[in-house]
Z-matrix of the N, CA and C atoms (Angstrom, degrees):
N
C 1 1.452
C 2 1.519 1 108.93
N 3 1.098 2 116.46 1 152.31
C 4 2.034 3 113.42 2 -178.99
C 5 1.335 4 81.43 3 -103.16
N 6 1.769 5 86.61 4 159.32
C 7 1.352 6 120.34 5 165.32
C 8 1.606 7 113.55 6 -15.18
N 9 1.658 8 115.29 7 -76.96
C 10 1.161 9 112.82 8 -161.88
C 11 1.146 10 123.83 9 -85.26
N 12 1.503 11 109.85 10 4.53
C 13 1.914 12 102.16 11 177.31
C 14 2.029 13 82.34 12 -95.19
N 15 1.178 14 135.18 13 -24.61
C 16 1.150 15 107.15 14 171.50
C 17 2.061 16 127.40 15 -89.05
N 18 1.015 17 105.63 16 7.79
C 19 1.335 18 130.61 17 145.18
C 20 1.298 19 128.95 18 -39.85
N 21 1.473 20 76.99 19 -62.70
C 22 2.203 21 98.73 20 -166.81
C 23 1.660 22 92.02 21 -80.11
N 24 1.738 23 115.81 22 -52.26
C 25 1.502 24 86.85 23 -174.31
C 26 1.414 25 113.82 24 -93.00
N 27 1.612 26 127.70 25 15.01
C 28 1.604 27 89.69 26 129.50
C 29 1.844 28 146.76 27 -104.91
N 30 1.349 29 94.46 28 21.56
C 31 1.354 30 121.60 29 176.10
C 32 1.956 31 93.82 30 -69.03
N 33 1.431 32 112.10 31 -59.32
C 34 1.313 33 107.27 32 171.89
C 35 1.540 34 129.16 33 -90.10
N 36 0.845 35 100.14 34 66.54
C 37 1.859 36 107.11 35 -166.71
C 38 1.155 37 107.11 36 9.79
N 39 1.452 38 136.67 37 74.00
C 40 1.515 39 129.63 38 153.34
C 41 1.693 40 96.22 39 -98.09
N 42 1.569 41 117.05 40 -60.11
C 43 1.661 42 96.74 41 167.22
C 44 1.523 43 103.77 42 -109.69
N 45 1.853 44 77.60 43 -179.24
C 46 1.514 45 96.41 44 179.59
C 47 1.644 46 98.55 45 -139.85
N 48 1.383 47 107.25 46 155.11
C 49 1.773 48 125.18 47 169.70
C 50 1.423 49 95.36 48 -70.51
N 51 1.366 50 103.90 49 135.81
C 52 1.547 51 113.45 50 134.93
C 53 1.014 52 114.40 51 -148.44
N 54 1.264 53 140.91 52 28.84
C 55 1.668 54 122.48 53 132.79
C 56 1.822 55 82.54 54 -175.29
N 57 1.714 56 91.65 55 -155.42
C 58 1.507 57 117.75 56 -152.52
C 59 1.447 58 86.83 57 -117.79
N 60 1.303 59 129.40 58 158.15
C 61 1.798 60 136.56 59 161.65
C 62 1.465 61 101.02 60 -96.45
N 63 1.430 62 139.86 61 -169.46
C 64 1.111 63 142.30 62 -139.61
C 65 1.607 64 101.01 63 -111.82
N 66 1.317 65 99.69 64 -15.83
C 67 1.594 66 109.11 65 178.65
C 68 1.329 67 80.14 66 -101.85
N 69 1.305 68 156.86 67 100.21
C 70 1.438 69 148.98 68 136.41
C 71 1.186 70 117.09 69 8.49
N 72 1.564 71 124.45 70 55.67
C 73 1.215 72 134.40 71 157.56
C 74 1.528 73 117.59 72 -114.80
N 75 1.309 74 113.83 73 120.13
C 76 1.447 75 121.04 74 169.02
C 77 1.481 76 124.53 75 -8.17
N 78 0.834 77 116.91 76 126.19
C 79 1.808 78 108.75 77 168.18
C 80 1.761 79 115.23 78 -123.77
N 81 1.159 80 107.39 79 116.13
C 82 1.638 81 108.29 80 -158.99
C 83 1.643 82 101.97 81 -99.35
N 84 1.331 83 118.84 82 166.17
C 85 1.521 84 121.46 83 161.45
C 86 1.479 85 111.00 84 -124.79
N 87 1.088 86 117.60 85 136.12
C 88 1.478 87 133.70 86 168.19
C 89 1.857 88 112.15 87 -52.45
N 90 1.255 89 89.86 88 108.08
C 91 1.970 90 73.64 89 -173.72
C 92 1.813 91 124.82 90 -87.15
N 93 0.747 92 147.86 91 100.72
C 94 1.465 93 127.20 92 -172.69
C 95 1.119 94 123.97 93 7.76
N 96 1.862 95 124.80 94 -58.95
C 97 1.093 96 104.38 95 -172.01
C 98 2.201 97 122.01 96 -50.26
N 99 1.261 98 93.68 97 -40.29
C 100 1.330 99 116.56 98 165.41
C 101 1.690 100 107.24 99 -11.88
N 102 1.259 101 121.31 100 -38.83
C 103 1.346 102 134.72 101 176.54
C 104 1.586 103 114.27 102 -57.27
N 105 1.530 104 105.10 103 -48.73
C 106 1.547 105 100.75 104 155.30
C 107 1.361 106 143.66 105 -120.54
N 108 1.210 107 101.24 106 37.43
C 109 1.580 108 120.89 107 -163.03
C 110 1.810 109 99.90 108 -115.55
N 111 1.335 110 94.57 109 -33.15
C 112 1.399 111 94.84 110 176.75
C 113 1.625 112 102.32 111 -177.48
N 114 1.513 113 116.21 112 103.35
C 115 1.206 114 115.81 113 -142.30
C 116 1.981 115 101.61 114 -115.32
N 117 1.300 116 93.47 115 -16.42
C 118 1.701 117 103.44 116 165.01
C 119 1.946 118 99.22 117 -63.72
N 120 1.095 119 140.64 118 -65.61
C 121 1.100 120 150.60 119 177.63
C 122 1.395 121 115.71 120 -44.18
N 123 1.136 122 126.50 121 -63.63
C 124 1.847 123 130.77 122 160.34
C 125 1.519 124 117.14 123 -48.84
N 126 1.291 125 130.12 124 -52.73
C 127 1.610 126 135.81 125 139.73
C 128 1.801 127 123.10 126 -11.65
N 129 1.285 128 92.03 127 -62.03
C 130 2.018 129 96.56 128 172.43
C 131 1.531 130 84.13 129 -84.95
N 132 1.198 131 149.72 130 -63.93
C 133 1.383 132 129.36 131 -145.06
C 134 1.887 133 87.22 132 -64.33
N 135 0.840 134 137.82 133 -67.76
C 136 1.696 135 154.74 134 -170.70
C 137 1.652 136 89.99 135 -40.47
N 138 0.923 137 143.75 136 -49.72
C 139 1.489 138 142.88 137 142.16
C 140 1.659 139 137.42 138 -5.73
N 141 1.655 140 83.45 139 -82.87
C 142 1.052 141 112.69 140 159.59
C 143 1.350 142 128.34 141 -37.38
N 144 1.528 143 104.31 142 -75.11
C 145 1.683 144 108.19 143 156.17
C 146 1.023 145 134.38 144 -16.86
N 147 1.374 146 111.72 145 -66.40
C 148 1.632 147 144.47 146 -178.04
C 149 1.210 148 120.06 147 -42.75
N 150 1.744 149 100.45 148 -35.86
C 151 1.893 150 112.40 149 -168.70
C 152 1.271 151 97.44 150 -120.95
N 153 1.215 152 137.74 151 12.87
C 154 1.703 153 148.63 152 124.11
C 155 1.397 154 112.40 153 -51.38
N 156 1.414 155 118.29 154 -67.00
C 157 1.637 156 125.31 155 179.46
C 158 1.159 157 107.10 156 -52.83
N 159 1.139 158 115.98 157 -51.43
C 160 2.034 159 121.27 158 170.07
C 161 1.168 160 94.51 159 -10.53
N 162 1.419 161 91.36 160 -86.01
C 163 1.737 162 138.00 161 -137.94
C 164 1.584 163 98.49 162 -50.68
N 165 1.859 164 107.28 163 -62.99
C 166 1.678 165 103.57 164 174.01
C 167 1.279 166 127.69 165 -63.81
N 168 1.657 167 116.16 166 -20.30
C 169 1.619 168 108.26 167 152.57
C 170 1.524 169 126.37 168 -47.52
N 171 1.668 170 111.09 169 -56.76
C 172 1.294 171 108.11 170 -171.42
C 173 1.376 172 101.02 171 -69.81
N 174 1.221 173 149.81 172 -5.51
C 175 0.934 174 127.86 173 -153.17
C 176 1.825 175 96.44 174 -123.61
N 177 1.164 176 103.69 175 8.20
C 178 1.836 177 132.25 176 151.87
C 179 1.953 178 76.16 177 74.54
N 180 1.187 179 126.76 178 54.65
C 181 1.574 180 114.42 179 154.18
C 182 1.807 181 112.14 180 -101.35
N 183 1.522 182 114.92 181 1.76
C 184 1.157 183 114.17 182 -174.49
C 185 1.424 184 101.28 183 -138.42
N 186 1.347 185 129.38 184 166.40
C 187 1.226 186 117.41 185 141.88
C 188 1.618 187 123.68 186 -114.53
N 189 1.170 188 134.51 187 157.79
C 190 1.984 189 128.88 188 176.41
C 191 1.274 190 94.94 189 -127.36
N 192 1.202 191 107.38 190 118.59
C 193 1.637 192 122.75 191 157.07
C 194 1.580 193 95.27 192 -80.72
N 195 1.661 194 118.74 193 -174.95
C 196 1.249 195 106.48 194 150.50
C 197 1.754 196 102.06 195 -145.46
N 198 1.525 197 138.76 196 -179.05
C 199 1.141 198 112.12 197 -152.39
C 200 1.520 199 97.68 198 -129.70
N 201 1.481 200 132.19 199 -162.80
C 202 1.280 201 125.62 200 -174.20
C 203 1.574 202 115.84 201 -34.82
N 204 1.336 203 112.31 202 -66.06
C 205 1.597 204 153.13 203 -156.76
C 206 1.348 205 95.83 204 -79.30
N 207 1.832 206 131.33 205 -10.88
C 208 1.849 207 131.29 206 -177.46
C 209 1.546 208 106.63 207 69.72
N 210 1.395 209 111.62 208 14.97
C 211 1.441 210 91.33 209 177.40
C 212 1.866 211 91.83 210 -84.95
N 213 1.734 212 105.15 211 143.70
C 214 1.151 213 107.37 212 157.09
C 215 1.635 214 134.24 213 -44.65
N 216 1.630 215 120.60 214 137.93
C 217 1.484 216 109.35 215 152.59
C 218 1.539 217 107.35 216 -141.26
N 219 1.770 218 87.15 217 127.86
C 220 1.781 219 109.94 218 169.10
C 221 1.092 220 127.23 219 -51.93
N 222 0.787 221 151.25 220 88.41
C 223 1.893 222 152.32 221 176.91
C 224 1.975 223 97.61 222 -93.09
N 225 1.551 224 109.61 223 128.60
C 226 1.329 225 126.50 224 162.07
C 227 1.632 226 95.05 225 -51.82
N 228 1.636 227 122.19 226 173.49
C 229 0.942 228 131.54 227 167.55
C 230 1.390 229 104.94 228 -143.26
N 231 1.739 230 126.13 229 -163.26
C 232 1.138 231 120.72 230 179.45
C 233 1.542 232 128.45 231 -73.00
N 234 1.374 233 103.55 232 -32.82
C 235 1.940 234 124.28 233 155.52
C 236 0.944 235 97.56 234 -27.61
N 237 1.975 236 121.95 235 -73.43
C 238 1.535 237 128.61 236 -116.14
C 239 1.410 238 103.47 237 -54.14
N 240 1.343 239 100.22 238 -37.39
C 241 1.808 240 97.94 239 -162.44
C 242 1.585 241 115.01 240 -101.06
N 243 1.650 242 114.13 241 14.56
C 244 1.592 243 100.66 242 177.06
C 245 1.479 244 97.06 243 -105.54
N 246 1.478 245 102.44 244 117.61
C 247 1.267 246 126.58 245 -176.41
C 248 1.342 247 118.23 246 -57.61
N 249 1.870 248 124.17 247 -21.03
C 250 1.166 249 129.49 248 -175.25
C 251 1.406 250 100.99 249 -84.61
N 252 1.527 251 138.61 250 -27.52
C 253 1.559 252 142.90 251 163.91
C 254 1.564 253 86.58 252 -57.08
N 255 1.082 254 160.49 253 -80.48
C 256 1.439 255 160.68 254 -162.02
C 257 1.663 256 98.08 255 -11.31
N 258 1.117 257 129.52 256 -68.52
C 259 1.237 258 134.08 257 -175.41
C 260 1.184 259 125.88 258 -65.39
N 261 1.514 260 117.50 259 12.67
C 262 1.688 261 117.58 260 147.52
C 263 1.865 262 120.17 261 -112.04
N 264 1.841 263 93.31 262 33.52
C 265 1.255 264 98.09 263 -178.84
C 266 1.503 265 104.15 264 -124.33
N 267 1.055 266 125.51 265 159.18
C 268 1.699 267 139.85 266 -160.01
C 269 1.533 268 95.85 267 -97.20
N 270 1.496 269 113.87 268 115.50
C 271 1.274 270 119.54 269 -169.05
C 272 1.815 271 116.16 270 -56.54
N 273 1.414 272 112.38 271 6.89
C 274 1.503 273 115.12 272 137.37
C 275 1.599 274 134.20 273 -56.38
N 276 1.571 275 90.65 274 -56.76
C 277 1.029 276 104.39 275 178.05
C 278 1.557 277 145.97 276 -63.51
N 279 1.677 278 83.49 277 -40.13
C 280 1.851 279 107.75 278 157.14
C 281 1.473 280 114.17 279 -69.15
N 282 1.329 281 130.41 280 -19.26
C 283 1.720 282 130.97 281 175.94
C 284 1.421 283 90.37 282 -67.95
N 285 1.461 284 116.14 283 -65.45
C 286 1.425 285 102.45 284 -149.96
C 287 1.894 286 104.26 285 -83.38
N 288 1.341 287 123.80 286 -1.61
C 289 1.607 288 119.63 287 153.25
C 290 1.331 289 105.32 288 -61.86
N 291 1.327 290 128.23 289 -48.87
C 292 1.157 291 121.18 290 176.56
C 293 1.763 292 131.97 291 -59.73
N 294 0.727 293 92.19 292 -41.75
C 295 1.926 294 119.09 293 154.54
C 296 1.465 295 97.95 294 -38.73
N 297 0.936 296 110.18 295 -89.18
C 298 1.552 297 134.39 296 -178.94
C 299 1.469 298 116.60 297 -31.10
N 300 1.058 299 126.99 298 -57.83
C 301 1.154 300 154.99 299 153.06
C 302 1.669 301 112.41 300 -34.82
N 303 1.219 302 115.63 301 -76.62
C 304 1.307 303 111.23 302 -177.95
C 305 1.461 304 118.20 303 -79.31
N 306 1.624 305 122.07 304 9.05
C 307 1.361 306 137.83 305 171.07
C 308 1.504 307 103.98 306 -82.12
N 309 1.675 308 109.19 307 -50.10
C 310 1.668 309 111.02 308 -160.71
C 311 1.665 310 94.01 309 -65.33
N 312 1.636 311 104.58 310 -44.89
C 313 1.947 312 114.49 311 -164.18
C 314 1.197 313 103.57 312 -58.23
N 315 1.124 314 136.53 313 -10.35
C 316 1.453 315 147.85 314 171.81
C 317 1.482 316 135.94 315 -44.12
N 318 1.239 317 135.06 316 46.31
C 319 1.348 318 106.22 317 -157.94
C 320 1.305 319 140.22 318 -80.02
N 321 1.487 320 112.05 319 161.61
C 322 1.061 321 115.96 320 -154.81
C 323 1.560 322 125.96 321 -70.07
């Protein structure tokens, strides 16, 4: 994306910053509103996600139960949190463990 289409969507809260990657490049999050602000864009990001979560299932860094109704639920496992397993994951994949991670530590 250039500079100014990521400008504009965070001028309109579709993303937001939360930090830098290791090469000092921005790392943004897709915010909800994003859903109707510009909903082609949240769709591939909602994607995206999706075949990340895959990916750290098969690759046993998560586990998904799913519940009456089939909606999925993420549970950390014993992996999730040793940071030295982190480095056989595709710095996609480690964003959204990290995601994940500071969502579950969260309380409610």
């Amino acid at each position: 994306m250039d500079s100014e289409y990521v400008e504009y969507l965070e001028s309109i809260g579709a993303i937001e910053k939360t930090g830098v990657d290791e090469n000092g490049e921005p790392v943004w999050r897709v915010t909800k509103e994003a859903k109707e602000l510009v909903p082609d864009l949240y769709n591939a990001h909602l994607k995206e996600f999706n075949n990340n979560v895959f990916s750290l299932w098969m690759k046993d860094f998560i586990d998904i139960e799913f519940d009456k109704e089939g909606s999925p639920l993420i549970a950390l496992n014993e992996i999730s949190l040793v940071l030295e397993a982190h480095a056989m994951l595709e710095p996609s994949e480690e964003q959204v463990l990290m995601e994940i991670i500071e969502n579950v530590s969260k309380p409610d």
